[in-house]
mmCIF file as Biopython writes it, N, C-alpha, C and O atoms, coordinates in Angstrom:
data_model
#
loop_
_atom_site.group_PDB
_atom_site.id
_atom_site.type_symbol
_atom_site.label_atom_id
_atom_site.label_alt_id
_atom_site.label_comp_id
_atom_site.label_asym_id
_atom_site.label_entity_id
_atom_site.label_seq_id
_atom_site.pdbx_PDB_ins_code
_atom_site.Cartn_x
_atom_site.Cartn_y
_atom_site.Cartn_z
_atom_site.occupancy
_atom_site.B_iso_or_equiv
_atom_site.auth_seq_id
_atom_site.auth_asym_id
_atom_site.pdbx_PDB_model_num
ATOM 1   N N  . UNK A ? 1  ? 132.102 -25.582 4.684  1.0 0.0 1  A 1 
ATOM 2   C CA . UNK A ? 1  ? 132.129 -24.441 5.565  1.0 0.0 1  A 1 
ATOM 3   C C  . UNK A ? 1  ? 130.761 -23.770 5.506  1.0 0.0 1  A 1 
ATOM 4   O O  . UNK A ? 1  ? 130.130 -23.705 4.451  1.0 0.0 1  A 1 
ATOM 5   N N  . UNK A ? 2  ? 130.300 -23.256 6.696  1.0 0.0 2  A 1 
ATOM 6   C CA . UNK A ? 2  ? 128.796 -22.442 6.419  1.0 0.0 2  A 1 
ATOM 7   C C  . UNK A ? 2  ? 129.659 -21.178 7.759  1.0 0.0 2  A 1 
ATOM 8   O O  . UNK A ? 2  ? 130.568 -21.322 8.577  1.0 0.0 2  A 1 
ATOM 9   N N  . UNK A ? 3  ? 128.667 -19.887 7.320  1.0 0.0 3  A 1 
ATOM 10  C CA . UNK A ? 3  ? 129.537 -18.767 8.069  1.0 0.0 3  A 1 
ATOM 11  C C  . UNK A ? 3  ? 128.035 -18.080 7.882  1.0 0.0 3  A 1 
ATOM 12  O O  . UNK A ? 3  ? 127.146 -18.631 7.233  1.0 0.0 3  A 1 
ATOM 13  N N  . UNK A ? 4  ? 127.917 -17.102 8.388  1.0 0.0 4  A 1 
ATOM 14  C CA . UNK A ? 4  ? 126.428 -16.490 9.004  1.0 0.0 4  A 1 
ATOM 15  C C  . UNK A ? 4  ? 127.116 -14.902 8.778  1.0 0.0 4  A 1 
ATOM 16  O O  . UNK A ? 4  ? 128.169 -14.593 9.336  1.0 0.0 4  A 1 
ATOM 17  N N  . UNK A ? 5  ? 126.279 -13.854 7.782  1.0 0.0 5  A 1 
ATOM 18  C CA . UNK A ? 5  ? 127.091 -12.805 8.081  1.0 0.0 5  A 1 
ATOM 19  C C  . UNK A ? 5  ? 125.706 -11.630 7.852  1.0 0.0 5  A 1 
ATOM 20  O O  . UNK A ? 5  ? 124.738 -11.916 7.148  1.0 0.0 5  A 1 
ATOM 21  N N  . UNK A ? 6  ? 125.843 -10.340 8.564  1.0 0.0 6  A 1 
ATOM 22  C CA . UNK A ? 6  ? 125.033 -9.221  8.326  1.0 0.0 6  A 1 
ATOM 23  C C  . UNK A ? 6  ? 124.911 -8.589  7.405  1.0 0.0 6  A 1 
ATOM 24  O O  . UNK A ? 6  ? 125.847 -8.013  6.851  1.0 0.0 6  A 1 
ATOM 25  N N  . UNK A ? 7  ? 123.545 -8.549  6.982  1.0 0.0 7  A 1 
ATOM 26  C CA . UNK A ? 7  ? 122.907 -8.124  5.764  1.0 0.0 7  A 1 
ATOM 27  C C  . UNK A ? 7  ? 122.658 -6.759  6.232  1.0 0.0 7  A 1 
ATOM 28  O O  . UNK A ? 7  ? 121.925 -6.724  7.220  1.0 0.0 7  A 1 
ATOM 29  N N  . UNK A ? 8  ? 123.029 -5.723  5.835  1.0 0.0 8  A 1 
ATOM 30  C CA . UNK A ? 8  ? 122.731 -3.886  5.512  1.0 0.0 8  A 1 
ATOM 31  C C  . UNK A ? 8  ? 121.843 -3.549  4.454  1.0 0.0 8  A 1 
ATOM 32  O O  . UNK A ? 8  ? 122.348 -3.668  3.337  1.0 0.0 8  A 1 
ATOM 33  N N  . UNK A ? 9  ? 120.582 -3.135  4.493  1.0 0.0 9  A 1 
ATOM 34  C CA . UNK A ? 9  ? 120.100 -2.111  3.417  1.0 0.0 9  A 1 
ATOM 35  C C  . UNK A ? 9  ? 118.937 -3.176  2.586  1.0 0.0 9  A 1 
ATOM 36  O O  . UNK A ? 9  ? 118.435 -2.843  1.512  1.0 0.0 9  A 1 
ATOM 37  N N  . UNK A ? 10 ? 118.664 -4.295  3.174  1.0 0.0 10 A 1 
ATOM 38  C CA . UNK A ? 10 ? 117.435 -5.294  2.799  1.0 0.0 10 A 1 
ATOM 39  C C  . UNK A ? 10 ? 115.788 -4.436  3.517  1.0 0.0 10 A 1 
ATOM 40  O O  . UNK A ? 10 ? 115.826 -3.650  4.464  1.0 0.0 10 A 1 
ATOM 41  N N  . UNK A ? 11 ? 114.931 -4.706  3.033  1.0 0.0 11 A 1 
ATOM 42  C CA . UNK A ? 11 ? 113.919 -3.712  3.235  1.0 0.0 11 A 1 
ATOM 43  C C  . UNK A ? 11 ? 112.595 -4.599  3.134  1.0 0.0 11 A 1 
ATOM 44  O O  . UNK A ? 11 ? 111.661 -4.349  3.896  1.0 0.0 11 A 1 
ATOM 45  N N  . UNK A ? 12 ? 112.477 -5.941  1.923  1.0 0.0 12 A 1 
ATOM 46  C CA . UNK A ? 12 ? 111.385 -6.383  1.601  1.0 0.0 12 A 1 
ATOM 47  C C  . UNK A ? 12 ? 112.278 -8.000  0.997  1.0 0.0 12 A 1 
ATOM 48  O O  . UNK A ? 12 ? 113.450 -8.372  1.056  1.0 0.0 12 A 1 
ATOM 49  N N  . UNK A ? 13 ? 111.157 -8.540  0.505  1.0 0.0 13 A 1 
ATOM 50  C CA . UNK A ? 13 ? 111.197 -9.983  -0.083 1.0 0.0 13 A 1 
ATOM 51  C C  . UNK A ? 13 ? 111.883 -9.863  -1.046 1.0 0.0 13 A 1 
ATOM 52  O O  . UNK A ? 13 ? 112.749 -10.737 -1.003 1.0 0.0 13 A 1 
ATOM 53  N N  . UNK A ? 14 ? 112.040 -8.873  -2.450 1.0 0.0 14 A 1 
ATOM 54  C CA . UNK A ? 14 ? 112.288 -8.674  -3.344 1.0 0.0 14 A 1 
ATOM 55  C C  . UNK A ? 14 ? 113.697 -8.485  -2.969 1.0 0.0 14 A 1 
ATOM 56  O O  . UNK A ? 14 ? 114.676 -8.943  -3.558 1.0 0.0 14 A 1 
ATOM 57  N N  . UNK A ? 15 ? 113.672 -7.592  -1.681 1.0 0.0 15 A 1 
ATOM 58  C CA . UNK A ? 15 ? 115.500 -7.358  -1.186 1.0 0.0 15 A 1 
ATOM 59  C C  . UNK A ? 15 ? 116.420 -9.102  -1.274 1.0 0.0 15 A 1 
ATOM 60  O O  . UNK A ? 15 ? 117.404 -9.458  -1.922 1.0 0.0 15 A 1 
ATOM 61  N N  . UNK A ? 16 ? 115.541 -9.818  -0.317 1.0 0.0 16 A 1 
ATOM 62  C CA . UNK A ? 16 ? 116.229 -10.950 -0.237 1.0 0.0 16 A 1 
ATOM 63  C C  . UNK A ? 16 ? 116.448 -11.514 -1.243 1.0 0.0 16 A 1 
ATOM 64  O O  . UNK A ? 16 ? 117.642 -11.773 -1.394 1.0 0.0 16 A 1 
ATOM 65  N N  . UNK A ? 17 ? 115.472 -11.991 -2.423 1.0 0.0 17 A 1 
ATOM 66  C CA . UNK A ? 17 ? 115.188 -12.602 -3.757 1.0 0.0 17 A 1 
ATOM 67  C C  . UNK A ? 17 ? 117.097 -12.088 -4.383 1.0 0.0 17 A 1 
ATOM 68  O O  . UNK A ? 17 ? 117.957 -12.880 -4.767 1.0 0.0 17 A 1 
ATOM 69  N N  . UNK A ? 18 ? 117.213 -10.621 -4.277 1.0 0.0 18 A 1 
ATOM 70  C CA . UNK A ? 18 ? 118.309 -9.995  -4.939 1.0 0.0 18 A 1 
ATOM 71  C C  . UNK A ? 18 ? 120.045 -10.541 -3.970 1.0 0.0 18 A 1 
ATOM 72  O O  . UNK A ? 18 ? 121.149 -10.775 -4.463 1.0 0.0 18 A 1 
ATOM 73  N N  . UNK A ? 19 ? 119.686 -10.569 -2.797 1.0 0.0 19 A 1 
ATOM 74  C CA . UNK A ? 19 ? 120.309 -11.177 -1.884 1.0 0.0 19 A 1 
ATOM 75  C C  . UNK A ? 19 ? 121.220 -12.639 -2.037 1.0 0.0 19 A 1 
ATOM 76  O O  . UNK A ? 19 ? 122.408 -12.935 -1.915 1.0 0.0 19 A 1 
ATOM 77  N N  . UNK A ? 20 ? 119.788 -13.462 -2.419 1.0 0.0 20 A 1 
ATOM 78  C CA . UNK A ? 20 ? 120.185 -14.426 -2.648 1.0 0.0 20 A 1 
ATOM 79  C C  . UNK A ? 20 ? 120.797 -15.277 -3.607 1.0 0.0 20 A 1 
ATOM 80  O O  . UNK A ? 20 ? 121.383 -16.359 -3.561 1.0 0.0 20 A 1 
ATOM 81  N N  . UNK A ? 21 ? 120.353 -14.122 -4.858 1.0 0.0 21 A 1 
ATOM 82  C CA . UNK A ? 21 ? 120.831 -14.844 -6.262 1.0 0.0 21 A 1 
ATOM 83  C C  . UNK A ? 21 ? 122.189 -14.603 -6.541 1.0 0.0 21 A 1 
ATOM 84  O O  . UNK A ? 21 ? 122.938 -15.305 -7.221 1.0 0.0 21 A 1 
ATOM 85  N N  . UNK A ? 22 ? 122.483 -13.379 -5.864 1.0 0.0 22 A 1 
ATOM 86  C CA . UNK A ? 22 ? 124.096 -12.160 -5.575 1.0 0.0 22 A 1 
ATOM 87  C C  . UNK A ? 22 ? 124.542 -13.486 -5.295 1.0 0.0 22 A 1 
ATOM 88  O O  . UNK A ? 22 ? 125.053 -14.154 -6.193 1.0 0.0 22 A 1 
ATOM 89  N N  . UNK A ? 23 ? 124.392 -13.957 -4.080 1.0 0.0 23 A 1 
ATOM 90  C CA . UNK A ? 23 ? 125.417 -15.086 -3.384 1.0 0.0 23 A 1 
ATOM 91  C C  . UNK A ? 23 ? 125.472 -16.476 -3.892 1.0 0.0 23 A 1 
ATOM 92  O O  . UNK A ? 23 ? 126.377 -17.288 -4.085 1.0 0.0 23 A 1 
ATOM 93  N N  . UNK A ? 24 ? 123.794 -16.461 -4.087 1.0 0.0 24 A 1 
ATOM 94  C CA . UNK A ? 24 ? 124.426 -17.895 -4.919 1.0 0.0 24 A 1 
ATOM 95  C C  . UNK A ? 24 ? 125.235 -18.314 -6.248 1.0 0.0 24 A 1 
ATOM 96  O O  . UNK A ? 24 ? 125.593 -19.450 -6.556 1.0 0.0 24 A 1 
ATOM 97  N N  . UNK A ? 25 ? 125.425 -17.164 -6.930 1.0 0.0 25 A 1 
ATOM 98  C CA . UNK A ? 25 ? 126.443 -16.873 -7.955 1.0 0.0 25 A 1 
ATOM 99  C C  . UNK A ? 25 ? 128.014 -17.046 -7.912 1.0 0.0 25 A 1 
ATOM 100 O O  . UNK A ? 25 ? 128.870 -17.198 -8.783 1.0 0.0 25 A 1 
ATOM 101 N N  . UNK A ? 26 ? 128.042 -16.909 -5.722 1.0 0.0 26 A 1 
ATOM 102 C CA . UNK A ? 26 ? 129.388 -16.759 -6.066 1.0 0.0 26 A 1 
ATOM 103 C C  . UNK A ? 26 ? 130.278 -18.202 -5.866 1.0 0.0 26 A 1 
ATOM 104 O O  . UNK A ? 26 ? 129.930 -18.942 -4.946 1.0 0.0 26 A 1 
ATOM 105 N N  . UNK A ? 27 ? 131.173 -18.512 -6.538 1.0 0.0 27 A 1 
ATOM 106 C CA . UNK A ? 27 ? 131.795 -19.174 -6.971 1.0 0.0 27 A 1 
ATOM 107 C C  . UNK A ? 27 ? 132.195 -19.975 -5.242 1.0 0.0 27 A 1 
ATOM 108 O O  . UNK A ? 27 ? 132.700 -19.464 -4.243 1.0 0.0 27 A 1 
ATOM 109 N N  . UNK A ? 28 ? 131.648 -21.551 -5.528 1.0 0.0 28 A 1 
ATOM 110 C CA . UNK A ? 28 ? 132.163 -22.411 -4.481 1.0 0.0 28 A 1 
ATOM 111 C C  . UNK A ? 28 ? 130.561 -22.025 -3.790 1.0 0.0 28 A 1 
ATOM 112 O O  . UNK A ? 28 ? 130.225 -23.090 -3.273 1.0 0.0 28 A 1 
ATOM 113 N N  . UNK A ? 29 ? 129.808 -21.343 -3.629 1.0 0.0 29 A 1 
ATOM 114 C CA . UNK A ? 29 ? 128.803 -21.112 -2.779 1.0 0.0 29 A 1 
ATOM 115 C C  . UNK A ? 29 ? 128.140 -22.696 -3.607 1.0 0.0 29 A 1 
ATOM 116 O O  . UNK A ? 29 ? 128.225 -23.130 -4.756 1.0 0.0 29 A 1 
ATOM 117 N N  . UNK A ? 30 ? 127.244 -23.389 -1.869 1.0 0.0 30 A 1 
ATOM 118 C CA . UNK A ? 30 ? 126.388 -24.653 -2.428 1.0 0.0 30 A 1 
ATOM 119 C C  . UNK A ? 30 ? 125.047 -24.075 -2.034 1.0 0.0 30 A 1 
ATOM 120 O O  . UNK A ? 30 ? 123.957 -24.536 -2.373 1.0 0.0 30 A 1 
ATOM 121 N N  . UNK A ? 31 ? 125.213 -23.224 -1.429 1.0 0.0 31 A 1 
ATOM 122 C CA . UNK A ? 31 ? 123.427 -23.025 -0.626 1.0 0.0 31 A 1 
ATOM 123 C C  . UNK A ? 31 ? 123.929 -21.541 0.088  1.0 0.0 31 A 1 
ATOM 124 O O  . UNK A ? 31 ? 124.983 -21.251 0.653  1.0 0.0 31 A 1 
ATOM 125 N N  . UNK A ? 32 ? 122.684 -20.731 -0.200 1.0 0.0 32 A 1 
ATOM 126 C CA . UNK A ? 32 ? 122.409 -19.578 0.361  1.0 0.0 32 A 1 
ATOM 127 C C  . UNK A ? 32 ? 121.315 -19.067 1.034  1.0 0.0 32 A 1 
ATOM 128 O O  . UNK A ? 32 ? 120.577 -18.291 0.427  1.0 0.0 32 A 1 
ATOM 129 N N  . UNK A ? 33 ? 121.060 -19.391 2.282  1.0 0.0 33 A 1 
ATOM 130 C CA . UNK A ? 33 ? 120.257 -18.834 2.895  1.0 0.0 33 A 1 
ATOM 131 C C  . UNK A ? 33 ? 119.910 -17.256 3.633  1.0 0.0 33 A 1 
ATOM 132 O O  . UNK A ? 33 ? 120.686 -16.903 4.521  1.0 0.0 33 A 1 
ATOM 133 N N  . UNK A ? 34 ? 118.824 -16.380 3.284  1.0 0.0 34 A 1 
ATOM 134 C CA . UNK A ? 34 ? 118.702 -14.803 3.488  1.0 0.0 34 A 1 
ATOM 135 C C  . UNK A ? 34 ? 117.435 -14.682 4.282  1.0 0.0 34 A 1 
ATOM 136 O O  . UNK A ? 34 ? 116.327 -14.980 3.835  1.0 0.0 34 A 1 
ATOM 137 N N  . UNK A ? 35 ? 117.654 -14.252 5.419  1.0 0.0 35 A 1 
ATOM 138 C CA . UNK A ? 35 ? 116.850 -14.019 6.431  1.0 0.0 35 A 1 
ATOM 139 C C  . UNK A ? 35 ? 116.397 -12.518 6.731  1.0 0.0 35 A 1 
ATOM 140 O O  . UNK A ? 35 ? 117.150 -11.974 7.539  1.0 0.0 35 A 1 
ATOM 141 N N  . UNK A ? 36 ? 115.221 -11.620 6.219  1.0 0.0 36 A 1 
ATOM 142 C CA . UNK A ? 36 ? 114.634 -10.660 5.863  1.0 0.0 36 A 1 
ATOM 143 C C  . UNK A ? 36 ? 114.784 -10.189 7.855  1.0 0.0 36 A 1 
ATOM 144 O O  . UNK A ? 36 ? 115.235 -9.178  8.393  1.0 0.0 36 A 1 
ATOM 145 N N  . UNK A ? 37 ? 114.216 -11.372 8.403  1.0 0.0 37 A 1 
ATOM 146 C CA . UNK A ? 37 ? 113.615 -10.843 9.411  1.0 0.0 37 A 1 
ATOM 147 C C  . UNK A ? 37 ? 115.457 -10.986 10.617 1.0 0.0 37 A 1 
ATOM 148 O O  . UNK A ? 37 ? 115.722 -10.304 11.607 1.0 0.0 37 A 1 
ATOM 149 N N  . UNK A ? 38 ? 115.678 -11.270 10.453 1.0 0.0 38 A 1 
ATOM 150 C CA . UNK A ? 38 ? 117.334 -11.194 11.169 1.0 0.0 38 A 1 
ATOM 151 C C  . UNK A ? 38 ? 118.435 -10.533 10.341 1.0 0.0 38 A 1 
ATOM 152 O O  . UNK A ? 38 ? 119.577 -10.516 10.802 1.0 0.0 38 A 1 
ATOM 153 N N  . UNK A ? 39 ? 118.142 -9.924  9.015  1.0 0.0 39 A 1 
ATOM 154 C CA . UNK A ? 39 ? 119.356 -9.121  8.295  1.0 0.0 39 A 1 
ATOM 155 C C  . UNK A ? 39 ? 120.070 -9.994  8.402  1.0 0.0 39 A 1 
ATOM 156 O O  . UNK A ? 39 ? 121.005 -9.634  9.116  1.0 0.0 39 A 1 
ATOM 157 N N  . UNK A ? 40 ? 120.226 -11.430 7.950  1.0 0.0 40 A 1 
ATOM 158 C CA . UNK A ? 40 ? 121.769 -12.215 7.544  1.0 0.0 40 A 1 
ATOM 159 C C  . UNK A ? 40 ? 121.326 -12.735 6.220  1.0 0.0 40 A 1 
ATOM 160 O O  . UNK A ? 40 ? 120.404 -12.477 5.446  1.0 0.0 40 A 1 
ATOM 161 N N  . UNK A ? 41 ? 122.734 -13.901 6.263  1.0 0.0 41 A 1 
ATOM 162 C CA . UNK A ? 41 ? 122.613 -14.393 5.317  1.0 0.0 41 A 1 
ATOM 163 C C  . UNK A ? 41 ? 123.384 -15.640 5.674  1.0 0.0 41 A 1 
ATOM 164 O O  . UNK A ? 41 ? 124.391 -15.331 6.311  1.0 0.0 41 A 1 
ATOM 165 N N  . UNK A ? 42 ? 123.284 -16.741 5.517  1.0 0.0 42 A 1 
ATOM 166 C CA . UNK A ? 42 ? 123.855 -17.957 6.000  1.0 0.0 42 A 1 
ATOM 167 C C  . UNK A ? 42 ? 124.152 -18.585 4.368  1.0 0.0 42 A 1 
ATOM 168 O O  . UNK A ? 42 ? 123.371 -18.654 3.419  1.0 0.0 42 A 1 
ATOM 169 N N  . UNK A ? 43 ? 125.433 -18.953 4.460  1.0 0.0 43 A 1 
ATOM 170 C CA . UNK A ? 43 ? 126.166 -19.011 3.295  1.0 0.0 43 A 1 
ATOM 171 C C  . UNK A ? 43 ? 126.984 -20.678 3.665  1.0 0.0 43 A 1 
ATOM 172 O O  . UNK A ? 43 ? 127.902 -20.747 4.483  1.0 0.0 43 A 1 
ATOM 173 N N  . UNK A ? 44 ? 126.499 -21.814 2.970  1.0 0.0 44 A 1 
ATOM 174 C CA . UNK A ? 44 ? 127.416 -22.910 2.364  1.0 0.0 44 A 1 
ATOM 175 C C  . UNK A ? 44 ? 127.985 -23.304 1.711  1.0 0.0 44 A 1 
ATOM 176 O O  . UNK A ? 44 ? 127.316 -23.271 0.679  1.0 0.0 44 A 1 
ATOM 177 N N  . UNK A ? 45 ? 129.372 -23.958 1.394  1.0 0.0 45 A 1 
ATOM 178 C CA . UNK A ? 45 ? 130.216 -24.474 0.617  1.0 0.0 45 A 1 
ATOM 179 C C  . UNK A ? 45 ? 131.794 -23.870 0.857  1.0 0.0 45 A 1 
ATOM 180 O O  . UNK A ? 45 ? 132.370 -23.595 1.910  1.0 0.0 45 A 1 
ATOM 181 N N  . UNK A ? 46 ? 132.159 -23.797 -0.270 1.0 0.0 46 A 1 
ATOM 182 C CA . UNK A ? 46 ? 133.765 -23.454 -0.177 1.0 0.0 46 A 1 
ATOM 183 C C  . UNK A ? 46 ? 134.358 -22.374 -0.797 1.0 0.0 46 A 1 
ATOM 184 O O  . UNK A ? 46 ? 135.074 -22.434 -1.797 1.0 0.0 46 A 1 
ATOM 185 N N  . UNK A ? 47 ? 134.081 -21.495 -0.252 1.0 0.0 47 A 1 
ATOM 186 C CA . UNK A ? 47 ? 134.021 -20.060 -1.053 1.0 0.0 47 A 1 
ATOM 187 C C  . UNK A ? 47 ? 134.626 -19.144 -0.239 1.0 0.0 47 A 1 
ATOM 188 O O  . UNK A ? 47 ? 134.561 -19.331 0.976  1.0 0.0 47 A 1 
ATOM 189 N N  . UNK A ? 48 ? 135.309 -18.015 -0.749 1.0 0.0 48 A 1 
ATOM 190 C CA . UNK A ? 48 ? 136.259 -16.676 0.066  1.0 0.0 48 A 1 
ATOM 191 C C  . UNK A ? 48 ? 135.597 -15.727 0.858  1.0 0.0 48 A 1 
ATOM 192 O O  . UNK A ? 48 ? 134.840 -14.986 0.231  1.0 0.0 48 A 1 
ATOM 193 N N  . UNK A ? 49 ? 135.657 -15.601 1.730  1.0 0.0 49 A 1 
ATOM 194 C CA . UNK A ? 49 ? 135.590 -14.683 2.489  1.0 0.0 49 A 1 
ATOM 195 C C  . UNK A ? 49 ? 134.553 -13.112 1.414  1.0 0.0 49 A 1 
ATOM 196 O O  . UNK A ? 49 ? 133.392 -12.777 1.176  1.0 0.0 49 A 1 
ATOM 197 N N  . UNK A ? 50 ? 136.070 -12.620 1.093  1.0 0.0 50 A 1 
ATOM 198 C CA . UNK A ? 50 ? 135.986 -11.698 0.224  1.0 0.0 50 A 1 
ATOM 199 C C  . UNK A ? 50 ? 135.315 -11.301 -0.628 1.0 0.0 50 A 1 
ATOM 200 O O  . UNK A ? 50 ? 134.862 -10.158 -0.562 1.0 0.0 50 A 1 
ATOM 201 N N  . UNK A ? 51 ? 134.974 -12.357 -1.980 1.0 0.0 51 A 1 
ATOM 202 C CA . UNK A ? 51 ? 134.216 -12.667 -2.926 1.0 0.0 51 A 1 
ATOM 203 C C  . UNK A ? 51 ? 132.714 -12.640 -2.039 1.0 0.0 51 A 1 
ATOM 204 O O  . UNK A ? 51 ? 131.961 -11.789 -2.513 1.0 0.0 51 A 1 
ATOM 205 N N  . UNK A ? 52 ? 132.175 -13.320 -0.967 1.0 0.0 52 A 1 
ATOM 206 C CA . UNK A ? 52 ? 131.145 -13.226 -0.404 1.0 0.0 52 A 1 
ATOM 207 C C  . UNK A ? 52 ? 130.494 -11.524 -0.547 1.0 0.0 52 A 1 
ATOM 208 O O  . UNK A ? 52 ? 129.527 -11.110 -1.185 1.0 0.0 52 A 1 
ATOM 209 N N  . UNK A ? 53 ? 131.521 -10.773 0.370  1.0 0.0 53 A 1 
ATOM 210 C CA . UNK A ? 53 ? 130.940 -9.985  0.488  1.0 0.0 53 A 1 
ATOM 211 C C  . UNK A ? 53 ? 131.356 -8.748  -0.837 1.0 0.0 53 A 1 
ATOM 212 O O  . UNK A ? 53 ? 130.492 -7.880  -0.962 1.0 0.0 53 A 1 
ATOM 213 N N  . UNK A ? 54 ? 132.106 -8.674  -1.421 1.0 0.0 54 A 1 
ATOM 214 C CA . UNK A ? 54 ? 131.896 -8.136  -2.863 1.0 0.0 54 A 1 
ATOM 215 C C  . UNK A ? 54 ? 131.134 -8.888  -3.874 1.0 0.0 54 A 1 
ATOM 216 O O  . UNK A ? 54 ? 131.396 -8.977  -5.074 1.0 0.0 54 A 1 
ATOM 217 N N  . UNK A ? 55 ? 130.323 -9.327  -3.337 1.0 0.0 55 A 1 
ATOM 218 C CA . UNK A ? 55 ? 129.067 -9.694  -4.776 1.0 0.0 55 A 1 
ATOM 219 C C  . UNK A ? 55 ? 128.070 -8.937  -4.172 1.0 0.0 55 A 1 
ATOM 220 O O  . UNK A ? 55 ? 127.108 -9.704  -4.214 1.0 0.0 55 A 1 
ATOM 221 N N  . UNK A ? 56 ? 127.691 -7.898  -3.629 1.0 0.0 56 A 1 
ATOM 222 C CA . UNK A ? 56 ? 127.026 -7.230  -3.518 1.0 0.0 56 A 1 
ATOM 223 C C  . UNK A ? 56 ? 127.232 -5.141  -3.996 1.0 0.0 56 A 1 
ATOM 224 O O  . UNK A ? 56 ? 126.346 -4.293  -4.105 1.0 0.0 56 A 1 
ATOM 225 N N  . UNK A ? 57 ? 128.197 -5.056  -4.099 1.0 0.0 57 A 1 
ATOM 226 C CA . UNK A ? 57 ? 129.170 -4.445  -4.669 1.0 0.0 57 A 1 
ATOM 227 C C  . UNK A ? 57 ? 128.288 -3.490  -5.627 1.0 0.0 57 A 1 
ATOM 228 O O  . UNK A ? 57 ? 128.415 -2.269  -5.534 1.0 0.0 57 A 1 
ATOM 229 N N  . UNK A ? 58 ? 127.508 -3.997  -6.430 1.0 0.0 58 A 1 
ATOM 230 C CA . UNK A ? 58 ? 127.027 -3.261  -8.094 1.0 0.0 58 A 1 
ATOM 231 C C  . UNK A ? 58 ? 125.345 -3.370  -6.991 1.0 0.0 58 A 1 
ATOM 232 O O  . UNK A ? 58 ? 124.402 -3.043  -7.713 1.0 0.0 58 A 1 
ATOM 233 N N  . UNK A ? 59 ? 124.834 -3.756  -5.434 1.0 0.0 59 A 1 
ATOM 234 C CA . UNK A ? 59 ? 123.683 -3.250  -4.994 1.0 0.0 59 A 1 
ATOM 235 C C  . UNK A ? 59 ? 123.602 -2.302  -3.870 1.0 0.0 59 A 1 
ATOM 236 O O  . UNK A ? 59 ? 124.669 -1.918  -3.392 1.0 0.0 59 A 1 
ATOM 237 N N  . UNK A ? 60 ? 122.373 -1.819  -3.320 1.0 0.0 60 A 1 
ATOM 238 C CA . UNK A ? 60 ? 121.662 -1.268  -2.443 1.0 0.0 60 A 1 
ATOM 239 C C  . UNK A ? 60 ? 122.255 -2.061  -1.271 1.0 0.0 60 A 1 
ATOM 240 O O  . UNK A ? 60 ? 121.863 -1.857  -0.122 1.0 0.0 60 A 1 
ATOM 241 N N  . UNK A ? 61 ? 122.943 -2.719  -1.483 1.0 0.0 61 A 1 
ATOM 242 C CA . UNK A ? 61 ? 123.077 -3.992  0.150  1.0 0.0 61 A 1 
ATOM 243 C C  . UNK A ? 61 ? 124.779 -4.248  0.324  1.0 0.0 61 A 1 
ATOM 244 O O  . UNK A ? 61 ? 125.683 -4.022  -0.481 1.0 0.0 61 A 1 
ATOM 245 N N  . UNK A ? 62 ? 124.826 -4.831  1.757  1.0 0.0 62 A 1 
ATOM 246 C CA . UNK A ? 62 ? 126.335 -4.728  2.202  1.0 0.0 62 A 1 
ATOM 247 C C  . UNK A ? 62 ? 126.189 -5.877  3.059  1.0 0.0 62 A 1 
ATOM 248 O O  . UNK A ? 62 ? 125.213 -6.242  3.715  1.0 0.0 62 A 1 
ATOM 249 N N  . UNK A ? 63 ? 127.519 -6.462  2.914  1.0 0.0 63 A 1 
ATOM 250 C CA . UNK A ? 63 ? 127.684 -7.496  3.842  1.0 0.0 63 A 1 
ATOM 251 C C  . UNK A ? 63 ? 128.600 -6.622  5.216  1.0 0.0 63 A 1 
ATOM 252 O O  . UNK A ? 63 ? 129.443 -5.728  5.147  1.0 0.0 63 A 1 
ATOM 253 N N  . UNK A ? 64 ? 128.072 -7.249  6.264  1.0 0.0 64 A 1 
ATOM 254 C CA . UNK A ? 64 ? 128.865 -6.681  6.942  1.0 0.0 64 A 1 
ATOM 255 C C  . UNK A ? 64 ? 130.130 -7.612  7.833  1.0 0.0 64 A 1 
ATOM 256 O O  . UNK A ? 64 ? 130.951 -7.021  8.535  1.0 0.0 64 A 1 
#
């Protein structure tokens, strides 16, 4: 599964860097892609909905 979702509250490189490590942590994620200049985040593998967007939870950033 890959799903494309809106990034809130990213600002710089360092935003994404934090972005990306959030998601690739989460469980079933194979690949995480974070796009500074389009506010997403393009997300692969087999992973929840939910969990996606609460791993951002403890940052500055929101899935939308």
């Amino acid at each position: 599964m890959e799903k494309t979702y809106a990034v809130e509250g990213m600002k710089c490189q360092g935003c994404v860097d934090t972005v990306t490590e959030k998601l690739s942590n989460v469980s079933g994620v194979k690949k995480a892609f974070v796009s500074l200049d389009n506010n997403s985040a393009t997300v692969s593998g087999d992973f929840n909905d939910a969990d996606i967007k609460n791993s951002l939870n403890d940052t500055n950033y929101s899935i939308k």
